[in-house]
Structures are given as C-alpha cells and as structure tokens.
VEXDREN-2710 file (C-alpha; in Angstrom, 1 decimal):
% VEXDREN-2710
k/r/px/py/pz
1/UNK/-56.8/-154.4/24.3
2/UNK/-59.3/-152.1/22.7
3/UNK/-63.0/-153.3/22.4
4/UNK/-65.7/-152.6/19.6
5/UNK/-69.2/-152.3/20.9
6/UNK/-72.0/-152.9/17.9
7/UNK/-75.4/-152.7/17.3
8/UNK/-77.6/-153.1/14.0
9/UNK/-81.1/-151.5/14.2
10/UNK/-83.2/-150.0/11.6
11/UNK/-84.1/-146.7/12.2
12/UNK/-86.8/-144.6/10.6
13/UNK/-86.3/-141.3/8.0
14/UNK/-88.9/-138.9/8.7
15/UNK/-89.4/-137.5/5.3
16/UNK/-92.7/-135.6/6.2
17/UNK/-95.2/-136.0/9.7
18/UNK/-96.8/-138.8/8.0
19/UNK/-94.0/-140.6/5.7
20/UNK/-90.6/-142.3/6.9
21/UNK/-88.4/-144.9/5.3
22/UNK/-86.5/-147.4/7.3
23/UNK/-82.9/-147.0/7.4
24/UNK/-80.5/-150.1/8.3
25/UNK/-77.5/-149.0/10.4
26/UNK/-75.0/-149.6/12.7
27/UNK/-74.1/-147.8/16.3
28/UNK/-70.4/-148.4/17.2
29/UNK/-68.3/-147.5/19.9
30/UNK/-64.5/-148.0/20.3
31/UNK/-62.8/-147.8/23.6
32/UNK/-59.6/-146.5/21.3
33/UNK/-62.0/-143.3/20.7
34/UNK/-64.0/-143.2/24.3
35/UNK/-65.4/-140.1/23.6
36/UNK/-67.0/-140.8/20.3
37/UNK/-70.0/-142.5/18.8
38/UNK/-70.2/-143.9/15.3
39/UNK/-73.3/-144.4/13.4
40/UNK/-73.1/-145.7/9.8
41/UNK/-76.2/-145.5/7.6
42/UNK/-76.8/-147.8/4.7
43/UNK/-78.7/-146.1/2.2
44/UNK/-79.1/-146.4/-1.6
45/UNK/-75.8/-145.6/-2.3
46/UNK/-72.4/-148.1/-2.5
47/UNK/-71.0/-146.4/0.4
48/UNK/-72.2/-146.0/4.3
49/UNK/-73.1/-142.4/5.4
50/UNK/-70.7/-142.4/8.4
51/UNK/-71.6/-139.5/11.4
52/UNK/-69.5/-139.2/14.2
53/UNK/-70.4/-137.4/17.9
54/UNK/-70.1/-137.4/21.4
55/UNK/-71.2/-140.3/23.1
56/UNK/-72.3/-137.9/26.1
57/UNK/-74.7/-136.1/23.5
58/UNK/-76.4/-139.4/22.6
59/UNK/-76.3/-140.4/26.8
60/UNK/-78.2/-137.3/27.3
61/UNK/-80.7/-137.0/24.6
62/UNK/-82.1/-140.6/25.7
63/UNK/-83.2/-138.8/28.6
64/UNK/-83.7/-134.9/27.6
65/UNK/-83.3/-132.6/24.8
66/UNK/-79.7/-131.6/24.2
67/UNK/-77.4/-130.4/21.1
68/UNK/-77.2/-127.8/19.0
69/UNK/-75.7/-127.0/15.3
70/UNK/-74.7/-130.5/13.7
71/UNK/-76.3/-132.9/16.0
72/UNK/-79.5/-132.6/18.3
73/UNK/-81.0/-135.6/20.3
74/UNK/-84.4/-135.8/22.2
75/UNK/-86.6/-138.1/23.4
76/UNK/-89.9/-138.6/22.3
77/UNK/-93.1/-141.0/22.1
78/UNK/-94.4/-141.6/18.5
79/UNK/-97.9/-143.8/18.6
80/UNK/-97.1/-144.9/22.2
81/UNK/-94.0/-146.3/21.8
82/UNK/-90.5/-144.5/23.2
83/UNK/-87.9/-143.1/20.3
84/UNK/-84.8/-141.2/20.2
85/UNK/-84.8/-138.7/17.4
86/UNK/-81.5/-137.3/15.9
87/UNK/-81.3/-134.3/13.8
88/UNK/-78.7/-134.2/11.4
89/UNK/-77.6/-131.4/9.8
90/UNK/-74.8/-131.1/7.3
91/UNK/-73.4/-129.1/4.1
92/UNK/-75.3/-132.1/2.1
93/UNK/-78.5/-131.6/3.6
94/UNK/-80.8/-132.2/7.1
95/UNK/-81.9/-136.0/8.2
96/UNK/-84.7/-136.4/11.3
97/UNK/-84.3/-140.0/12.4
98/UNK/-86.3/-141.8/14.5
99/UNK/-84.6/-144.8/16.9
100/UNK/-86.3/-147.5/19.2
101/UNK/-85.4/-145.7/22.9
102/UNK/-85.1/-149.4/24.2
103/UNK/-82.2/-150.2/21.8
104/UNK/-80.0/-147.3/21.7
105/UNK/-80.5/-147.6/25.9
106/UNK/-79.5/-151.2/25.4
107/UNK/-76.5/-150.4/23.7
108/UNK/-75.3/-147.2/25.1
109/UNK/-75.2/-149.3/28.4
110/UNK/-73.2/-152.0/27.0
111/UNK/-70.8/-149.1/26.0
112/UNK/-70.9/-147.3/29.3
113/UNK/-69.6/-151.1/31.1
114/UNK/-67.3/-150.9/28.3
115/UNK/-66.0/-147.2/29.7
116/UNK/-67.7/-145.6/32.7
117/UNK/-68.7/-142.0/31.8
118/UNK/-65.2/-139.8/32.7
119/UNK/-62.7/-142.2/32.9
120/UNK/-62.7/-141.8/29.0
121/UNK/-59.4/-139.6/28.8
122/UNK/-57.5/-142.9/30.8
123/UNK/-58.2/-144.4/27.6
124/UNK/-56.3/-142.3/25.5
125/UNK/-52.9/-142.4/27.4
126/UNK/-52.4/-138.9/26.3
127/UNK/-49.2/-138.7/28.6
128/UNK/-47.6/-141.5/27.6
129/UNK/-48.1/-140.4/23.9
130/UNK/-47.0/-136.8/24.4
131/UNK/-44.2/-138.4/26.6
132/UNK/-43.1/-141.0/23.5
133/UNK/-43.5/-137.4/21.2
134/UNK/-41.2/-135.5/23.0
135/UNK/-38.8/-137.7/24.2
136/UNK/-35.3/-137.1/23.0
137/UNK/-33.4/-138.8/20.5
138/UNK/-29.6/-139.5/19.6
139/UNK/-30.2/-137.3/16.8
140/UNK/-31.5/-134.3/18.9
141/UNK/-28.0/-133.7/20.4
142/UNK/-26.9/-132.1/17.3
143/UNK/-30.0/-129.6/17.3
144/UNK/-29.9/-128.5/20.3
145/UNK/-26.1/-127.7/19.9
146/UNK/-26.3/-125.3/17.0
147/UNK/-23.9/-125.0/14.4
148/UNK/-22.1/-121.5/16.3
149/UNK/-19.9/-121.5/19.2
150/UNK/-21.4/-120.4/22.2
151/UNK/-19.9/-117.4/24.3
152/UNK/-18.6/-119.6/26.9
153/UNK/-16.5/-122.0/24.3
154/UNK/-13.1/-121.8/24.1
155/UNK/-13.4/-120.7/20.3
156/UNK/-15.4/-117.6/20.9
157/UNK/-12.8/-115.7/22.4
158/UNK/-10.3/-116.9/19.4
END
C-alpha cells in the first residue's frame, strides 16, 4: 500500500526585497518515491511548475542552511514570523520562495510518520525488483546455450 502525503499552502515569490506575489501550491510525498519531495506551483500558466528534491534537503533547511546548485533551503524570520526560503534555480530562470516554517514543519512530520528518516530504501524493495529482473526465464536456456558446440560435445570432435 503506498500512501500520498499533501499539503496546499500559498507561498510567497520574492520578486525584489520589497515585492512578492503569492503562489498557490502543493507539497507531496509518496512512500513509492521515499526519498523525494514534490512541489507543484500554480502559476499563470495552464500547467503546474513541478520541482522535485530530496526530502532530506527540505528536513534540513527547516532547521539550517543547506543545498547547493539547483535547490538551496534556509531558515529565516521575515517581519517576526518564521519562513523557509527555497531557491530555485533552473535553465528557465531563478525563483526565491518564501514558506510559513510552521506548515512545511507540519507536513514534513506527517511525511517522516509516513517513513522514518533511513528506512526509505525498505520502501523501494530494490532486491526484490533486481531479483524479478534477473531471474531466468524458459526462454533463457536457448541463450545461454549458444548456437556452436562446445569443446566437450560429442560433435566437436566429429
């Protein structure tokens, strides 16, 4: 059974120190992808701006500055209250957003009941997959034959 953990919030564009937009969007985590995050933002446009990152960078950056390249998190306090900014960087541009600490906290610990931090990779039954990958088949037998005799058959010495 694989559960979906979801939270709508409006978060805030920083377009300049003293202008932001809001920005509806929605945090989602999987247990089918344990390690990842999904944030979907709802802008102008007819489709979602989708990112994608480690859970464990979003974890961290509640509490302390962390990232680097793509995605950077940090905490912060904007006119008293407690935010979680996200730099995003991309090919199509650079986005600062601005989240209330108190929901991202709220949800990130709905998704670490939903997995404990590093048990994630039990959720991904790599073995069994790699077992059901590489697991033999009727039709493997003529493969691993090989249409030439080998130098112990009977034929070779013919």
């Amino acid at each position: 059974m694989h559960t979906v953990v979801e939270r709508e919030l409006e978060l805030n564009l920083v377009l300049s120190p003293e202008r932001s937009i809001p920005v509806p969007a929605r945090m989602s985590y999987r247990t089918d992808d344990p390690f990842a995050v999904h944030i979907s933002f709802h802008v102008t446009s007819d489709s979602p701006v989708n990112w994608t990152f480690a859970r464990e960078l979003l974890v961290e950056g509640v509490f302390r500055p962390c990232g680097h390249g793509d995605v950077r998190v940090w905490p912060t306090k904007v006119d008293g209250r407690s935010i979680v900014c996200m730099a995003l960087s991309s090919p199509d541009g650079d986005a600062l957003l601005e989240a209330p600490a108190s929901a991202v906290s709220a949800w990130l610990e709905r998704t670490l009941r939903a997995v404990a931090p590093g048990s994630e990779h039990e959720r991904l039954a790599i073995d069994d997959a790699l077992r059901e990958l590489l697991a033999p088949t009727p039709g493997d037998d003529l493969w691993l034959r090989g249409p030439w005799p080998s130098d112990e058959s009977p034929e070779a010495g013919a």
